[in-house]
KOLMIMI-866544 format. One record per residue: residue number from 1; x, y, z of N, C-alpha, C, CB in turn. Coordinates in nm, 2 decimals. Glycine has a CB too. Layout:
% KOLMIMI-866544
+-----+--------+--------+--------+--------+--------+--------+--------+--------+--------+--------+--------+--------+
| seq |    nc1 |    nc2 |    nc3 |   cac1 |   cac2 |   cac3 |    cc1 |    cc2 |    cc3 |   cbc1 |   cbc2 |   cbc3 |
+-----+--------+--------+--------+--------+--------+--------+--------+--------+--------+--------+--------+--------+
| NUM |      X |      Y |      Z |      X |      Y |      Z |      X |      Y |      Z |      X |      Y |      Z |
...
+-----+--------+--------+--------+--------+--------+--------+--------+--------+--------+--------+--------+--------+
***
This chain:
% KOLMIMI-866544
+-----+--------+--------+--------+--------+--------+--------+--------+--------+--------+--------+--------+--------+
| seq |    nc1 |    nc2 |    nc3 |   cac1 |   cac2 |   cac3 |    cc1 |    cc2 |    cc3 |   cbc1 |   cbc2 |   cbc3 |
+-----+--------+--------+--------+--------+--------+--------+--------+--------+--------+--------+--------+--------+
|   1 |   9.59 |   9.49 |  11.30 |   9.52 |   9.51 |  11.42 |   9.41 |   9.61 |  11.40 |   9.61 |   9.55 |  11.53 |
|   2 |   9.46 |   9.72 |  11.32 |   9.35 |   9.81 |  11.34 |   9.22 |   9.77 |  11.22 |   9.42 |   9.99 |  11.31 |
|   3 |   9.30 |   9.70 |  11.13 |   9.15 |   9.62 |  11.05 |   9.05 |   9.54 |  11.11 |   9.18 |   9.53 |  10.95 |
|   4 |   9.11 |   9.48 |  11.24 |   9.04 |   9.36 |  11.29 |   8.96 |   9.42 |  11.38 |   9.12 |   9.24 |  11.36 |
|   5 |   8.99 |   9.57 |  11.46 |   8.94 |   9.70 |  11.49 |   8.82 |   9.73 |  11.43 |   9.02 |   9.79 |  11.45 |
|   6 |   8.85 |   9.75 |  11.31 |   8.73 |   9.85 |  11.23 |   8.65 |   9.68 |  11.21 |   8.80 |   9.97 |  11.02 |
|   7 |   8.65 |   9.60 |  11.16 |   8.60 |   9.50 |  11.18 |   8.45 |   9.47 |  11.27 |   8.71 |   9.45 |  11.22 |
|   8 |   8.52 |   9.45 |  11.40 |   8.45 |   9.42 |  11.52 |   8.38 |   9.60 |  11.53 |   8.58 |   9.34 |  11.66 |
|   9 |   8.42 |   9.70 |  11.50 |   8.34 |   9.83 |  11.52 |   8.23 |   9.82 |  11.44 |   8.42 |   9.95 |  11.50 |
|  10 |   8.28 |   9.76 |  11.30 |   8.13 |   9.74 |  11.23 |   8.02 |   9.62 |  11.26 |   8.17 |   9.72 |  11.08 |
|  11 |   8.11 |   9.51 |  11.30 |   7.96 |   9.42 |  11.35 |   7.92 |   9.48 |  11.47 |   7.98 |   9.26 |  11.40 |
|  12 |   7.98 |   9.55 |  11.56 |   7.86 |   9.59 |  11.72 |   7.79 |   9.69 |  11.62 |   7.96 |   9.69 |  11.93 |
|  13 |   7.78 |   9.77 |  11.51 |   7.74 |   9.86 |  11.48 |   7.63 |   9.85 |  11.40 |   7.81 |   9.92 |  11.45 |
|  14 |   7.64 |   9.72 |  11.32 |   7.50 |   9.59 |  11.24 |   7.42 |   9.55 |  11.32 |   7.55 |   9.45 |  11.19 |
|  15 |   7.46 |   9.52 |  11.44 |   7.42 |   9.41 |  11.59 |   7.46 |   9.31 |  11.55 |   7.25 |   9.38 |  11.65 |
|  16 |   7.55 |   9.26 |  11.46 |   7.61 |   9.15 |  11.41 |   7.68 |   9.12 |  11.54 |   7.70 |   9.17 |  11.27 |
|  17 |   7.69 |   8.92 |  11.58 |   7.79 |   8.90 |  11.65 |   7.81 |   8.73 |  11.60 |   7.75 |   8.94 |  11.83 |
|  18 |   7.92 |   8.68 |  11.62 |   8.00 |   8.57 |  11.58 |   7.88 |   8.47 |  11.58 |   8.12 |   8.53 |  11.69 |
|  19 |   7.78 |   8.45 |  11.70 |   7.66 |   8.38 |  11.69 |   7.59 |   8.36 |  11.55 |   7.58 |   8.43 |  11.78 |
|  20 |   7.56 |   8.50 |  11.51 |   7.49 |   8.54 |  11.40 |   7.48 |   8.46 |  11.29 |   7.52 |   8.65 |  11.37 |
|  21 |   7.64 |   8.49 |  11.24 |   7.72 |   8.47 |  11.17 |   7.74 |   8.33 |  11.12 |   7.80 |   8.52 |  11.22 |
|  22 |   7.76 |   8.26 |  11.25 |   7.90 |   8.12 |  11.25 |   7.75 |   8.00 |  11.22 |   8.02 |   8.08 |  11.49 |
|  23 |   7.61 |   8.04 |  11.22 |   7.53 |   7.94 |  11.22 |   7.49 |   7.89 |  11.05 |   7.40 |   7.99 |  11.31 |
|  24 |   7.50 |   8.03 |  10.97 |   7.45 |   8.06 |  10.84 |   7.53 |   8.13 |  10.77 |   7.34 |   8.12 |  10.83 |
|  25 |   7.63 |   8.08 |  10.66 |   7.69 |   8.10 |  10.61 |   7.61 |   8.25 |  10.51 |   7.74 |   7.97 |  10.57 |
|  26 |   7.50 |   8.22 |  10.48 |   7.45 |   8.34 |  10.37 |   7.43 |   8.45 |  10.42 |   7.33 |   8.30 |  10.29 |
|  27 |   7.41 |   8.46 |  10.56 |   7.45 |   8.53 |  10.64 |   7.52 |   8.69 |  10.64 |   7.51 |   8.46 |  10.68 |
|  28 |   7.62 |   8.60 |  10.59 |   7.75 |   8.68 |  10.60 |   7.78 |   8.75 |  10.48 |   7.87 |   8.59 |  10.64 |
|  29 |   7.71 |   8.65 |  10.35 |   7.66 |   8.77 |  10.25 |   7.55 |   8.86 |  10.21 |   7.65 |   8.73 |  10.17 |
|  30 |   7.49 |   8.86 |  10.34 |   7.40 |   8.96 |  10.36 |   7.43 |   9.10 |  10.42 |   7.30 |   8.89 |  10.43 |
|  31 |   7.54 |   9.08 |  10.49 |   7.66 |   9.21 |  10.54 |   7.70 |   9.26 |  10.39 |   7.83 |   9.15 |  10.66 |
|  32 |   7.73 |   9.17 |  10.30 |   7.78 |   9.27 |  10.16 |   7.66 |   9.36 |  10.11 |   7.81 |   9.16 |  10.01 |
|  33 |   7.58 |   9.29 |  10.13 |   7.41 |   9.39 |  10.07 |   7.43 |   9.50 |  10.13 |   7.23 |   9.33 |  10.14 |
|  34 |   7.40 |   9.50 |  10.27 |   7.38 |   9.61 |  10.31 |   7.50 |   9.74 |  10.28 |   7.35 |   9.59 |  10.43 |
|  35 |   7.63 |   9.72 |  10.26 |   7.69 |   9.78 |  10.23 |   7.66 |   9.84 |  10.06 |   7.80 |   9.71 |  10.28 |
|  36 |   7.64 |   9.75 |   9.98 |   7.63 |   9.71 |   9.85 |   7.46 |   9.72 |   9.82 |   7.70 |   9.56 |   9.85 |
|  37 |   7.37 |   9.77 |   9.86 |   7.19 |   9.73 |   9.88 |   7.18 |   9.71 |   9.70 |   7.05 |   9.91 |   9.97 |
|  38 |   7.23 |   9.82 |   9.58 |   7.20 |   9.84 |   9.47 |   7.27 |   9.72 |   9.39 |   7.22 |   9.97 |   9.44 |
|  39 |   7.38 |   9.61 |   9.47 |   7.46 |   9.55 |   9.40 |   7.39 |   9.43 |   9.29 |   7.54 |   9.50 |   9.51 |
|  40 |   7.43 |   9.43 |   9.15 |   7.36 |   9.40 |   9.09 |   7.36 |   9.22 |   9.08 |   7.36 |   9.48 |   8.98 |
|  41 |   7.26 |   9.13 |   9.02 |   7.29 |   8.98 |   9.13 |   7.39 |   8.88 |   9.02 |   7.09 |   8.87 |   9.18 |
|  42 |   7.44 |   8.93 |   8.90 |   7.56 |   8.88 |   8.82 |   7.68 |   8.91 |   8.89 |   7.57 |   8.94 |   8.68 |
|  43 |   7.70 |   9.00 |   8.99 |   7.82 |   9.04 |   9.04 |   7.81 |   8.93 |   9.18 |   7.82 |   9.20 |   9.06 |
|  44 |   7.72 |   8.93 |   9.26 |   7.70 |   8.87 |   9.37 |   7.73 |   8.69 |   9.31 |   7.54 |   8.93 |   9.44 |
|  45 |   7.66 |   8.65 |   9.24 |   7.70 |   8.53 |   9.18 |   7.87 |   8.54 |   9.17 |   7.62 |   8.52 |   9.03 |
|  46 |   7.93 |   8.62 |   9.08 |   8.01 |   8.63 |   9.04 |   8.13 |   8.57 |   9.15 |   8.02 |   8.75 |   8.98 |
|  47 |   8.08 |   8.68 |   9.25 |   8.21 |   8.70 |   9.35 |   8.19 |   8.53 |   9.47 |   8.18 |   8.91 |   9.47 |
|  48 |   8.09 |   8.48 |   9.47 |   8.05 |   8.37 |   9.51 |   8.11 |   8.31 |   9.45 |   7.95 |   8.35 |   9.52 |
|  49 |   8.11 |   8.31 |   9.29 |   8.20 |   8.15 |   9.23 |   8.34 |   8.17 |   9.27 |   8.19 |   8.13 |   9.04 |
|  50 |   8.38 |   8.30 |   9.25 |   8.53 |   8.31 |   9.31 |   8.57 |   8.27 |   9.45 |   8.56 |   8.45 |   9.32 |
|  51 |   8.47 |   8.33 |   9.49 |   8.52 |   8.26 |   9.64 |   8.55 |   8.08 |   9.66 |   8.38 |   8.31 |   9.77 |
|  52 |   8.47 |   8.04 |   9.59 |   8.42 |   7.86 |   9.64 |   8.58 |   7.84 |   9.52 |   8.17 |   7.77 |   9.55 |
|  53 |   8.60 |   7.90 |   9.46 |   8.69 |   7.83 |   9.34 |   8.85 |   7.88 |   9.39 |   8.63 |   7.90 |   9.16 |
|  54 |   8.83 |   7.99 |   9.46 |   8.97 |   7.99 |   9.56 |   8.96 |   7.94 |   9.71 |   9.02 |   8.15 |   9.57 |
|  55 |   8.86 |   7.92 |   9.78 |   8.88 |   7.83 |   9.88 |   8.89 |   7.67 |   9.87 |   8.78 |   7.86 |   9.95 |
|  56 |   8.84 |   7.62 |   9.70 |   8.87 |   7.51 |   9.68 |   9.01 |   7.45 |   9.59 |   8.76 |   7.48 |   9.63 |
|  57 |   9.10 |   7.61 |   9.63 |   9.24 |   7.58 |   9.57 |   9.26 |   7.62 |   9.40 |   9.27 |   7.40 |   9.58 |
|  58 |   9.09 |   7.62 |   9.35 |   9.09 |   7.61 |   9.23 |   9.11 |   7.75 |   9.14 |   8.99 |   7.55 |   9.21 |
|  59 |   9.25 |   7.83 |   9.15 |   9.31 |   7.95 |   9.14 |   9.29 |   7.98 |   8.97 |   9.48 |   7.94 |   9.19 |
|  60 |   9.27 |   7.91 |   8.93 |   9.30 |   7.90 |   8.76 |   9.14 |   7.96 |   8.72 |   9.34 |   7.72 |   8.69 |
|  61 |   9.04 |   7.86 |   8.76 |   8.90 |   7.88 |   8.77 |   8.84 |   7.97 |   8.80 |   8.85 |   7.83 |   8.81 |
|  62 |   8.92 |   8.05 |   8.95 |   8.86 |   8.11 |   8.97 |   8.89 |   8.27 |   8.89 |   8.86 |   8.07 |   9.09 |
|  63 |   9.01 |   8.25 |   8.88 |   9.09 |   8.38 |   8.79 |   8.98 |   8.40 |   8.71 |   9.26 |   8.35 |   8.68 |
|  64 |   8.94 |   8.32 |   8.57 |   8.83 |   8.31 |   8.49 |   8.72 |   8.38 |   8.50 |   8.79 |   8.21 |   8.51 |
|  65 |   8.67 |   8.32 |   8.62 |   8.51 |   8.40 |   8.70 |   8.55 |   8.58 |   8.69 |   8.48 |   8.34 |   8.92 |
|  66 |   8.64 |   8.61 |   8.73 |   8.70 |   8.76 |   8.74 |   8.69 |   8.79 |   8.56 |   8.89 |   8.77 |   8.82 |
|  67 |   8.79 |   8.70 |   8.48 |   8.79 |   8.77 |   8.34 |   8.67 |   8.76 |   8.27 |   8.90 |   8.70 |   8.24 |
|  68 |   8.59 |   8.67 |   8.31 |   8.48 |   8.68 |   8.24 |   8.37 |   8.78 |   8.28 |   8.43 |   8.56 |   8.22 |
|  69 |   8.41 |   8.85 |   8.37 |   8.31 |   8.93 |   8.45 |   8.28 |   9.09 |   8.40 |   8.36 |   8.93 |   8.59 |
|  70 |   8.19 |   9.16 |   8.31 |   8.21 |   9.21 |   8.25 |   8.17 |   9.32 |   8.39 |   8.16 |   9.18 |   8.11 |
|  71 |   8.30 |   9.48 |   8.35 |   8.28 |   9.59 |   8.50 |   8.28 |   9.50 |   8.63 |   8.09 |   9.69 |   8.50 |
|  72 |   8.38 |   9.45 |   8.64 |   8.38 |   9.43 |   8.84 |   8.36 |   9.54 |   8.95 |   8.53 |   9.37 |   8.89 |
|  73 |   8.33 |   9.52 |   9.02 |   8.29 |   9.63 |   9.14 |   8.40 |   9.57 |   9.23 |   8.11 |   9.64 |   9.22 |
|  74 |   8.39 |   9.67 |   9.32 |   8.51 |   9.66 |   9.45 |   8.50 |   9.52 |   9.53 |   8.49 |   9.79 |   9.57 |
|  75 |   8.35 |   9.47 |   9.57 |   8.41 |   9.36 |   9.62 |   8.43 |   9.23 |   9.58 |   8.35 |   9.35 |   9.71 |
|  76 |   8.43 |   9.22 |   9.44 |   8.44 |   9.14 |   9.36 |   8.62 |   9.14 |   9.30 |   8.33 |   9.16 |   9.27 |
|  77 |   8.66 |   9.28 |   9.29 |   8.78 |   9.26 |   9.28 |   8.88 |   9.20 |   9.43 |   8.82 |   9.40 |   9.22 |
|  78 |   8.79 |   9.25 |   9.59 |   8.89 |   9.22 |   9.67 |   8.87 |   9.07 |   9.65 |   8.89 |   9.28 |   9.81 |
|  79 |   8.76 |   9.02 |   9.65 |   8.78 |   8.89 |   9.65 |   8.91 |   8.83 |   9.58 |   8.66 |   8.83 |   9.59 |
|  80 |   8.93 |   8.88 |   9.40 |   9.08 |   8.85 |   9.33 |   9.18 |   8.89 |   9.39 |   9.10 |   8.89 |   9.20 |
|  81 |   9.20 |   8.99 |   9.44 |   9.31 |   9.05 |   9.51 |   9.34 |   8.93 |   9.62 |   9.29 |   9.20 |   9.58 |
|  82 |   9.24 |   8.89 |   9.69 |   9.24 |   8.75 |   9.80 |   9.30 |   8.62 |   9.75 |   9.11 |   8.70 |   9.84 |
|  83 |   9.24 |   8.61 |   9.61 |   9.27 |   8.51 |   9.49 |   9.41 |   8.49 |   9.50 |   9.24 |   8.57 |   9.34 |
|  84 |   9.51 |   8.61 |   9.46 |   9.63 |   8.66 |   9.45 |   9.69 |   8.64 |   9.53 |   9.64 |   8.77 |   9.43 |
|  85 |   9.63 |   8.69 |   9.62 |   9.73 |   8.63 |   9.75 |   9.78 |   8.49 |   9.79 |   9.66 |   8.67 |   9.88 |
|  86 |   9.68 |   8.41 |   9.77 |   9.61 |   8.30 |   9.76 |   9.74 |   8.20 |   9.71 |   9.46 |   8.32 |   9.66 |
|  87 |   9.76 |   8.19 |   9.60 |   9.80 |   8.19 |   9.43 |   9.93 |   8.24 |   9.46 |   9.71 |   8.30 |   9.32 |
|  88 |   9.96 |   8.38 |   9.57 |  10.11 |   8.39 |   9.51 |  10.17 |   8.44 |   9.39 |  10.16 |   8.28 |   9.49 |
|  89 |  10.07 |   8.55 |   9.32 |  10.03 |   8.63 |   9.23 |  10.07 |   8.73 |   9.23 |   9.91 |   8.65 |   9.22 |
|  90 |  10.16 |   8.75 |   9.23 |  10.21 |   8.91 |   9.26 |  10.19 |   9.03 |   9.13 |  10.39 |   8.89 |   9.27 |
|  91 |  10.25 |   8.96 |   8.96 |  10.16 |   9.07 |   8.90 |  10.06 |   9.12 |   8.87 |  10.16 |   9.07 |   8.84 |
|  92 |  10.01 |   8.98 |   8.91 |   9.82 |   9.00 |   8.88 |   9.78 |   9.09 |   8.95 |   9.72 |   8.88 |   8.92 |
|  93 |   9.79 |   9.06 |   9.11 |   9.76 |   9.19 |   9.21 |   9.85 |   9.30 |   9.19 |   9.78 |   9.16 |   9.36 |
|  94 |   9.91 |   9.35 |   9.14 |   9.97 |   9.51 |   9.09 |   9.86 |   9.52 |   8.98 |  10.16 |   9.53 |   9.01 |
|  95 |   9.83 |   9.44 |   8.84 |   9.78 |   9.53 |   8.77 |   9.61 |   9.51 |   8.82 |   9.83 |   9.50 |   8.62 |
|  96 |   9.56 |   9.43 |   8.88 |   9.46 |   9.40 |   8.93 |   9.42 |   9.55 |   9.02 |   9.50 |   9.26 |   9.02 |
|  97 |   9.49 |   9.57 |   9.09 |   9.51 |   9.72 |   9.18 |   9.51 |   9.82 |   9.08 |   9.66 |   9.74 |   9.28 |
|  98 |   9.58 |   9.81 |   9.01 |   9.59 |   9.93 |   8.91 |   9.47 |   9.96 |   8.86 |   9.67 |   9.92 |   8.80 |
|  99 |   9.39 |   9.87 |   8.81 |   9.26 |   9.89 |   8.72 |   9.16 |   9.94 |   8.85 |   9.20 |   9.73 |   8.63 |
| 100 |   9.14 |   9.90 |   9.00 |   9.07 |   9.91 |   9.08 |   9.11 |  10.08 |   9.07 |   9.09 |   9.81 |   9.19 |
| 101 |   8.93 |  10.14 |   9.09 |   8.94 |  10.32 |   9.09 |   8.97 |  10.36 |   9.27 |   8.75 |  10.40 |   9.03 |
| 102 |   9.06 |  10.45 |   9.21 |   9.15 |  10.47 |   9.41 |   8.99 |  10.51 |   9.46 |   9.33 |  10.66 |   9.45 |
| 103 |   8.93 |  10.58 |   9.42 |   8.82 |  10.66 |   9.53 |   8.75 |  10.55 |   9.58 |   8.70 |  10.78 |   9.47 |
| 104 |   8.77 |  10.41 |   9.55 |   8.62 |  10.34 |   9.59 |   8.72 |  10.21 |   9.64 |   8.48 |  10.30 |   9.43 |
| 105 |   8.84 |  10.24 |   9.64 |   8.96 |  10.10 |   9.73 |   8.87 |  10.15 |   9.85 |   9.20 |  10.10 |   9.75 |
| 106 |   8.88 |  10.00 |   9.92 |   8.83 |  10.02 |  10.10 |   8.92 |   9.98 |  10.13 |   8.70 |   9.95 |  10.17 |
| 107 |   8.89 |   9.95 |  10.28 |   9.01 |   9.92 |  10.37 |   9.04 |   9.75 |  10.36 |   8.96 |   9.98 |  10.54 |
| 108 |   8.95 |   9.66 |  10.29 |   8.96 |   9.53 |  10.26 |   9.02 |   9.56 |  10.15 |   8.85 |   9.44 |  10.27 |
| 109 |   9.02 |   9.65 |  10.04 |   9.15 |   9.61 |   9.92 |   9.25 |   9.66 |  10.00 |   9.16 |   9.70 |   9.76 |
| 110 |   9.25 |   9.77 |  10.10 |   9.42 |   9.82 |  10.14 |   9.49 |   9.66 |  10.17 |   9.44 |   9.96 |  10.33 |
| 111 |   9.46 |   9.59 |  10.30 |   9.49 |   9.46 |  10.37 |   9.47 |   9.40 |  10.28 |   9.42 |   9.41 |  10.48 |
| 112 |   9.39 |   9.35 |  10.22 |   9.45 |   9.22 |  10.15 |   9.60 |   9.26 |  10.03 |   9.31 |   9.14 |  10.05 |
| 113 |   9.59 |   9.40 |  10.00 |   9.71 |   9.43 |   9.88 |   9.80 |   9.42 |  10.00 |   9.72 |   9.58 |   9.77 |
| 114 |   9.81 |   9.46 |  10.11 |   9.92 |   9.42 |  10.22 |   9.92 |   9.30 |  10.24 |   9.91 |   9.47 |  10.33 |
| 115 |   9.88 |   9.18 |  10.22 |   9.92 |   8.99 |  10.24 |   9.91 |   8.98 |  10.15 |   9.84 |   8.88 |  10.33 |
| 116 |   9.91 |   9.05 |  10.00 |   9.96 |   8.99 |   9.88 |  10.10 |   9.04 |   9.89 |   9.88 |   9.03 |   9.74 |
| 117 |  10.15 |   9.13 |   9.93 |  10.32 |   9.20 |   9.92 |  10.39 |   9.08 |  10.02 |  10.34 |   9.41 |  10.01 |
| 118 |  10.30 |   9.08 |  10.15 |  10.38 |   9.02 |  10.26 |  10.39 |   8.83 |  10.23 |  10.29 |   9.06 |  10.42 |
| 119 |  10.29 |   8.80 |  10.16 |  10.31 |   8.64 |  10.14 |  10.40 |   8.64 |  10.01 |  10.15 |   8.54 |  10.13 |
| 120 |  10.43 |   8.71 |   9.92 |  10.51 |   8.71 |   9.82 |  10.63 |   8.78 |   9.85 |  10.44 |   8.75 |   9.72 |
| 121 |  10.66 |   8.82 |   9.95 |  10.77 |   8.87 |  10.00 |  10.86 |   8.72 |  10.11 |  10.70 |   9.02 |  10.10 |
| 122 |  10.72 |   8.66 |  10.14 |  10.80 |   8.54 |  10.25 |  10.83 |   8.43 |  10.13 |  10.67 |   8.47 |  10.40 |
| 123 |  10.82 |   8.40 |   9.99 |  10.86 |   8.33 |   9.90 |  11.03 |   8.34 |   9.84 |  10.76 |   8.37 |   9.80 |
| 124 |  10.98 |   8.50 |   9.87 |  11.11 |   8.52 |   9.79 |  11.23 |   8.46 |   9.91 |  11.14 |   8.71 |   9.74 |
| 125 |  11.24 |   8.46 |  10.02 |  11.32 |   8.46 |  10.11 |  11.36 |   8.33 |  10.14 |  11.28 |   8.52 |  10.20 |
+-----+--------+--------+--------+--------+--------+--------+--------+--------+--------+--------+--------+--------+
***
């Protein structure tokens, strides 16, 4: 709840609203920029092929895009941490986390490393 919180505090705070958003998908990778302005455009590719390759199921491929990615930055790792979750990955996301530097985890690595514990917690059961 309180993520979905900080969330909606940061789009009224962009002037971002669902309208914005829901028309243009590139959009919405334009909210990474501004967080990200210096982000360099092999990483932005990068985290794009990950995304299309875990929203298209394709977990294996997309793992790849991450190993072949030479220095990942934070939002490229949450994207794998998402991967993970995704996937049902449980080691991957421990050592995945581990390598990520604590000063620069945001509040999208905290949550998603919390629905990688909680969907690999509802497996085991």
């Amino acid at each position: 709840a309180q993520a979905a919180q900080h969330k909606l505090h940061e789009r009224v705070s962009l002037g971002v609203s669902e309208d914005y958003v829901s028309d243009k998908p590139e959009k919405s990778q334009n909210l990474v920029r501004l967080h990200f302005p210096n982000r360099p455009a092999h990483l932005i590719e990068a985290t794009a092929k990950l995304k299309a390759s875990t929203r298209a199921r394709e977990y294996s491929a997309a793992w790849e895009v991450l190993e072949s990615t030479a220095e990942p930055d934070i939002p490229l790792q949450n994207a794998a941490l998402h991967l993970c979750a995704k996937a049902a990955w449980t080691e991957r996301a421990w050592t995945l986390w581990g390598q990520m530097s604590r000063p620069y985890r945001d509040i999208v690595s905290y949550c998603t490393m919390m629905d990688v514990c909680a969907r690999c917690q509802q497996g085991e059961q």
